[in-house]
C-alpha positions, 0 to 999 in steps of 0.5 A: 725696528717697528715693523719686520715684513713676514719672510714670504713677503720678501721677492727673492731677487736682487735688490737694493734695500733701505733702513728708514727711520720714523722721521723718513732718514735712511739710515742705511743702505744694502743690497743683495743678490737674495732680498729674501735671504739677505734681509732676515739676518737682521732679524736675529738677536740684536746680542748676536750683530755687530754692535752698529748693527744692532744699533741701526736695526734698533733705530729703524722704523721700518725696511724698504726695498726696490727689486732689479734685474741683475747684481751689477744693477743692484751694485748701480743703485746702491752707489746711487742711493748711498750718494743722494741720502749720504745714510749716517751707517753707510761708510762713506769716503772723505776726502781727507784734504782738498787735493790740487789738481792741474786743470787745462781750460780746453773749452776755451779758444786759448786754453790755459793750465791752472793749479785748482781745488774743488769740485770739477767743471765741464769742459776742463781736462783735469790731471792729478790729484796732487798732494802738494800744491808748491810741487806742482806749481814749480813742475807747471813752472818748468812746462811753460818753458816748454809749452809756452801757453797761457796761465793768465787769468781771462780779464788780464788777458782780455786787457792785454788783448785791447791794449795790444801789448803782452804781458812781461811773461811773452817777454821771459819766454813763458807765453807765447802771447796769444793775446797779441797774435804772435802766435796762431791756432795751430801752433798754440794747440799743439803746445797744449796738447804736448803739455797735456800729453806730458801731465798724462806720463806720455813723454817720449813722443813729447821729447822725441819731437822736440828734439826732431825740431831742433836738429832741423832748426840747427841744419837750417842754421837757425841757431837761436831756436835750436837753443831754445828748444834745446832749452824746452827740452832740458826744462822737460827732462827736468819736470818728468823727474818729478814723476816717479818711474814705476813700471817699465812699461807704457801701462795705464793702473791704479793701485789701491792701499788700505789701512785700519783699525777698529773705528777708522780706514785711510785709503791711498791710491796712486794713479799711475799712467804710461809707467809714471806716478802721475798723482795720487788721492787719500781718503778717511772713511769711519767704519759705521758698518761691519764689513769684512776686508773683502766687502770693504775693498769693494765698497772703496772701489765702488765709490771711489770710480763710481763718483762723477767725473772718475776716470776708470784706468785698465786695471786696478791692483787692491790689497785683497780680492773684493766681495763679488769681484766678477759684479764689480769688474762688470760695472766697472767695464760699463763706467769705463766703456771697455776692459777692466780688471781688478788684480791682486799683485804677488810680486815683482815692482806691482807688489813693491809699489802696492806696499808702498802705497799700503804704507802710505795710508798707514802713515797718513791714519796715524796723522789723522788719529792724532788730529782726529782724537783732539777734535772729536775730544773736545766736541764731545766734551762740548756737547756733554757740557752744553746739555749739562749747564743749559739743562737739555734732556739730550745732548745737542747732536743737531744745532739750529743757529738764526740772524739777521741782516739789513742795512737800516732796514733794506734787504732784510735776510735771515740765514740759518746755519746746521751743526751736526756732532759740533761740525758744520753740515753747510748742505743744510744751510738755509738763507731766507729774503724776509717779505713781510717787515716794512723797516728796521724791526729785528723781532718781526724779521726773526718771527717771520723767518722761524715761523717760515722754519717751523711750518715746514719742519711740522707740515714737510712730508718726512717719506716723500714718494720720489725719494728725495732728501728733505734736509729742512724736515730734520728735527733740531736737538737745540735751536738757538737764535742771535740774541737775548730776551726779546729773541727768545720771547719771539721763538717761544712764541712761535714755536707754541703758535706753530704747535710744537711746544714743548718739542723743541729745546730754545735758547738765545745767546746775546752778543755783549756778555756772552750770555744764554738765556734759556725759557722759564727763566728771567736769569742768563746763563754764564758759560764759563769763559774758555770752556769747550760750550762757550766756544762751540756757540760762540762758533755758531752764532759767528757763522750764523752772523757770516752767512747772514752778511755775505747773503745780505751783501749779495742782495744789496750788490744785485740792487745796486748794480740793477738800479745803477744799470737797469734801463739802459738802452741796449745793455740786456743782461748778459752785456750788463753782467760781463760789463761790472765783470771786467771792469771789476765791480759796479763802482768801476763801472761808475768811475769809468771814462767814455774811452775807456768803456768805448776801448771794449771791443764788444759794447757798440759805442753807442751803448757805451755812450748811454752807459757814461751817460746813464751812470752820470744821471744815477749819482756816477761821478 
């Protein structure tokens, strides 16, 4: 490290501390309950830490640090930190797969179930994670026999609505046809709270008033709905059976497993509400710190309920006691606005269940140690050649890869795809709308675009004051760009006028014969064919080329639409955005008859006579 601060200068508070490098990363983030007395244990003999340790101090150019109240306050900002720099020696958990979840709309007038993916939105209650996306769309099968909401989409039901006839599941029983009024609000939400109150491990008051309904039916003689409730009822036991009993019980807790060797860990928790197994999670984590078992189960604690959205349960049983237990309970009682305990299990079923989950994560490391060793294999193997037959000082940790796109020359775009350790780092991808280039000229759109890159990897700040990630300031190991000799003459040249020559690795990877060219040399470079390095560029330049086309379409698709719709007397452009949206695209948009869009209940037909005839003015058929 550049730079230790003497001992004295250090406050002895608590804090959150940061590692930073000469190019302003952060390579890692602590915190302590002493500033003072924790930060000079890295000062010590680099033969005496951990070999990551010695290897983050030896990369640092210097230490930072901000001074807070309070341990839990300095539990709050490390979690923060760590999740806006993601620093390369923090261990961070990663989702192995992207887990389904069952998402019900309840910000929408008629709420709807639905098995998704991803990151969570506003105004949804999600219920999960599951492991297997068949499982539960057979178990939401079963509760619309039950619940009988709607799982259509908005369009099919906003067609349905203006045709005024449901769709075939009102007629199998699977909907109760919200669409055509057969069914009003109250009714209606009261199914989606009984599924709701289902997917949460509440069933008993769901059956027990299930079952009230249908003994008042049958003394009202009203036989055929006695059956069908007698119907939900069995679909309801039915689906309950996919939720395993756990507890005896109505008790809401986590349960946490861990599972590691000396390189990686796989985390396993399984959330159990009113007794029941209602879904679970699985993480991987590479262990770039040296934690003992304690500081890990805190790190996993504090990052798995400290993410967006987590839902903090009473208690949460782990395999061991985390570092400072009664810090963590604390920020867990503010993120959860009541009591929350951490809890070790000893014995009974808690136990029994904490070894099943424990045996989970150690079969789910095995599986990933399997695909994780050719992967990781064969991308080191790529890089090692890649810097060997391309004659690079380094190997290229960091790949920078350039297109280019248009349609004889309109909506030029330029995108520039990262690779990191031969994956791709998708955060750091950069689309650019080339502004200079009168027509179809590929040479004058990459010059710009690099030129535009290169400025500001030399002139963006890399330690900006408020303290956020500048992705674009991070120096490329290899840039390449699409192309042959006459793309890399344009990168060489401006990388000399921008004054980084002789900084920057370049080369040019042409399309037909898979051939890369290098600068200060007039021959290309032939891959051999199949190797690990052919494949790994020829995985760049594709999505490179995928990245450039979908933003250039999405510029071409806005033109089209805005020329095609623009100054229409009373389509703004909230009508004109929901009008290409339900009729499923601008060419739709300029097929469709007057009936068809005068039938759209919330377009005045007036407008929608300007559009039938403004679309016929622009070439619609």
């Amino acid at each position: 490290m550049q730079y230790r601060p003497p001992t004295g200068s250090i406050p002895d508070a608590p804090g959150s501390y940061q590692f930073v490098d000469g190019e302003g990363r952060v390579l890692y983030v602590g915190k302590a309950k002493s500033l003072r007395h924790r930060l000079p244990n890295y000062w010590q003999d680099s033969a005496r830490l951990m070999p990551r340790t010695a290897q983050m101090v030896a990369q640092a150019d210097h230490v930072e640090w901000v001074v807070v109240d309070s341990e839990v306050d300095a539990l709050i900002l490390e979690h923060s930190l760590i999740q806006a720099h993601l620093p390369r020696y923090n261990v961070r958990l990663k989702d192995d797969k992207s887990y389904p979840w069952l998402a019900v709309t309840v910000n929408e007038e008629w709420p709807r179930p639905a098995v998704v993916r991803g990151r969570k939105r506003k105004g949804v209650r999600y219920f999960g994670p599951y492991g297997n996306a068949g499982a539960i769309r057979a178990t939401l099968d079963l509760l619309v026999r039950s619940f009988p909401v709607r799982t259509c989409s908005d369009t099919k039901f906003k067609r349905h609505e203006r045709l005024g006839r449901p769709c075939l599941l009102y007629d199998i029983d699977r909907c109760s046809g919200p669409c055509v009024g057969a069914v009003d609000h109250e009714a209606y939400d009261g199914y989606v709270a009984d599924l709701m109150g289902f997917l949460s491990g509440d069933t008993e008051p769901v059956l027990a008033r299930l079952e009230a309904q249908m003994l008042a039916a049958s003394e009202e003689l009203q036989f055929e709905r006695a059956a069908r409730l007698r119907d939900r009822i069995a679909a309801v036991h039915k689906a309950a059976e996919t939720q395993q009993m756990v507890s005896d019980r109505a008790e809401d807790f986590d349960v946490v497993g861990l599972a590691e060797d000396p390189l990686e860990a796989s985390v396993q928790i399984f959330l159990v509400r009113r007794g029941r197994v209602v879904g679970h999670r699985g993480f991987v984590a590479e262990k770039v710190e040296d934690l003992s078992g304690p500081e890990f189960v805190q790190l996993v604690v504090s990052q798995v309920y400290g993410a967006e959205g987590a839902e903090v349960p009473r208690r949460v049983f782990v395999p061991e006691e985390p570092a400072d237990r009664d810090v963590l309970e604390r920020w867990l009682r503010a993120r959860r606005d009541g009591p929350v305990g951490i809890a070790v299990p000893r014995r009974g079923s808690k136990r029994a269940l904490q070894d099943t989950v424990t045996r989970t994560a150690g079969e789910d490391l095995a599986r990933h140690r399997l695909r994780r060793a050719a992967d990781h294999n064969a991308r080191s193997k790529a890089l090692t050649e890649l810097q060997h037959e391309l004659g690079l000082h380094e190997a290229p940790l960091r790949i920078e890869c350039y297109d280019m796109s248009h349609l004889q020359g309109t909506d030029y775009v330029g995108s520039m795809v990262v690779f990191e350790d031969g994956l791709a780092k998708r955060s750091d991808y950069r689309r650019f709308k080339v502004k200079s280039v009168p027509g179809n000229d590929d040479y004058a759109a990459m010059e710009e675009v690099l030129t535009r890159r290169l400025t500001a990897l030399r002139q963006e700040p890399l330690s900006p004051e408020d303290g956020r990630r500048r992705r674009f300031a991070y120096r490329p190991n290899l840039l390449l760009v699409d192309g042959g000799k006459g793309q890399l003459h344009v990168a060489e040249r401006v990388v000399r006028e921008v004054g980084l020559e002789g900084e920057l690795e370049l080369a040019a990877l042409a399309k037909q014969f898979e051939e890369v060219y290098r600068p200060g040399s007039s021959e290309p470079i032939r891959l051999r064919r199949g190797s690990d390095a052919l494949y790994l560029l020829q995985r760049v330049r594709d999505e490179a080329h995928r990245f450039a086309i979908t933003f250039h379409r999405e510029r071409r698709g806005k033109r089209m639409t805005r020329s095609l719709l623009d100054g229409i007397p009373g389509l703004g452009p909230a009508r004109r955005a929901r009008l290409v949206k339900e009729l499923g695209g601008v060419n739709a948009v300029r097929g469709a008859g007057l009936e068809q869009l005068q039938a759209l209940s919330w377009l005045p037909d007036a407008v929608a006579l300007a559009v039938y005839e403004g679309v016929r003015k622009a070439g619609g058929r």
